[in-house]
Each structure stands twice: as C-alpha cells, then as structure tokens.
C-alpha positions in Angstrom: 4.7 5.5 -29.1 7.2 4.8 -25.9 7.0 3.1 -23.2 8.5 4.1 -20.1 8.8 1.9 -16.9 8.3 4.2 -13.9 8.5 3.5 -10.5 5.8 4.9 -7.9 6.8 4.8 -4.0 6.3 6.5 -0.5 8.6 9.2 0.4 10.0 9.2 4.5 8.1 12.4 4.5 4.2 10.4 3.7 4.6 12.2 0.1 4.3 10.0 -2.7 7.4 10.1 -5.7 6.7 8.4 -9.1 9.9 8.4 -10.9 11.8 6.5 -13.5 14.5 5.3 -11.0 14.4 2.8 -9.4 14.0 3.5 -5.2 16.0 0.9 -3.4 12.7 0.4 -1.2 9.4 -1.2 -1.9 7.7 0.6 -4.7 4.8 -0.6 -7.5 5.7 -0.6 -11.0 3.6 1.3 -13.4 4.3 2.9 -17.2 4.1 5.9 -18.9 2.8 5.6 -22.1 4.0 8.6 -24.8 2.0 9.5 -28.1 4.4 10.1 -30.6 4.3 13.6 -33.0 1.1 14.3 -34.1 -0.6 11.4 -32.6 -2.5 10.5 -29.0 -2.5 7.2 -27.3 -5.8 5.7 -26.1 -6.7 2.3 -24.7 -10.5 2.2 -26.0 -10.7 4.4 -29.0 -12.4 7.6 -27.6 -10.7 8.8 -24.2 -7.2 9.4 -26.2 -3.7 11.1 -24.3 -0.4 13.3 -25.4 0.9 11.3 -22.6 -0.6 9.1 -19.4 0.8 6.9 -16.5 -1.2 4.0 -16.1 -0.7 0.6 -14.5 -1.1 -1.2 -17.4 0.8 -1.4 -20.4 -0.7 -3.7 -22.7 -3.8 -2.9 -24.7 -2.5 1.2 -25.9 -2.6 2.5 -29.4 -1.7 5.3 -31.2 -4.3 7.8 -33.0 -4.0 10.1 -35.3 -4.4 13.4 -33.1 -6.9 15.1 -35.5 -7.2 18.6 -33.5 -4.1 19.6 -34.2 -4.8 19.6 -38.3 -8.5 20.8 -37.5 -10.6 17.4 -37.9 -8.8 16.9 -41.1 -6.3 14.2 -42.3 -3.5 14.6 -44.5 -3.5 12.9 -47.6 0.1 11.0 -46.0 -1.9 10.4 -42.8 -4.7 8.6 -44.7 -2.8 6.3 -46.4 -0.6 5.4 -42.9 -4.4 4.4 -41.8 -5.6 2.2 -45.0 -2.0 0.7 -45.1 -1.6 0.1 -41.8 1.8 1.9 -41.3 2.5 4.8 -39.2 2.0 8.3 -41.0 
C-alpha cells in the first residue's frame, strides 16, 4: 500500500485542482491511498478500493482483492493471511 500526500486547491478560474504539488496558495491536504498488486484498500472491511483520495489517512488496510482470482485464494495468499505477512 502507498501513501501519497496530495494537495486539493481553487484554481483563479473557480475550478478546483487536486494535485501532488504543492500550490504556493492556500490549499487542504488530503492522501491518496494505493492498493498494492493484487490487493484493494478499505477502511471498514467491506467498501474496499484499487485506489481512493480521502482526507484521512490513518485507519486503511490492504485486502486481498479476491475478484481478480475468481473468489479464490492462492495457497501463497492464504498463508500471507494466517501469518500475518503480505502475500
């Protein structure tokens, strides 16, 4: 999983820019979160993200992203989840 500061301001033109650099105006600070391979991030277990900007970083976990091996785990990915390491 990575964590990437981003940086949401107002534009001159009323738009609205969320970027990783840093404006040299008044801007809010928020985070994109990325899942890495094979996984999905999630901050309460069931609604679970490839990737998501959110305001908050603490709290998100990685899942094992089970669609993309149709529902079932690998026998390397099972033992990541009983051991506690990452498949």
């Amino acid at each position: 999983m990575q964590i990437v500061p981003l940086y949401r301001y107002m534009r001159t033109d009323g738009g609205v820019t969320v970027s990783p650099s840093k404006p040299d105006g008044e801007y809010t600070f928020m985070y994109r979160i990325i899942a890495g391979d094979g996984m999905l991030v999630t901050l309460d277990g069931i609604d679970t993200y490839p990737c998501i900007d959110t305001n908050v970083a603490d709290g998100w976990y990685e899942i094992i992203d089970t669609t993309q091996t149709g529902g079932e785990l690998s026998a390397e990915q099972a033992l990541g989840i009983i051991t506690g390491g990452t498949p």
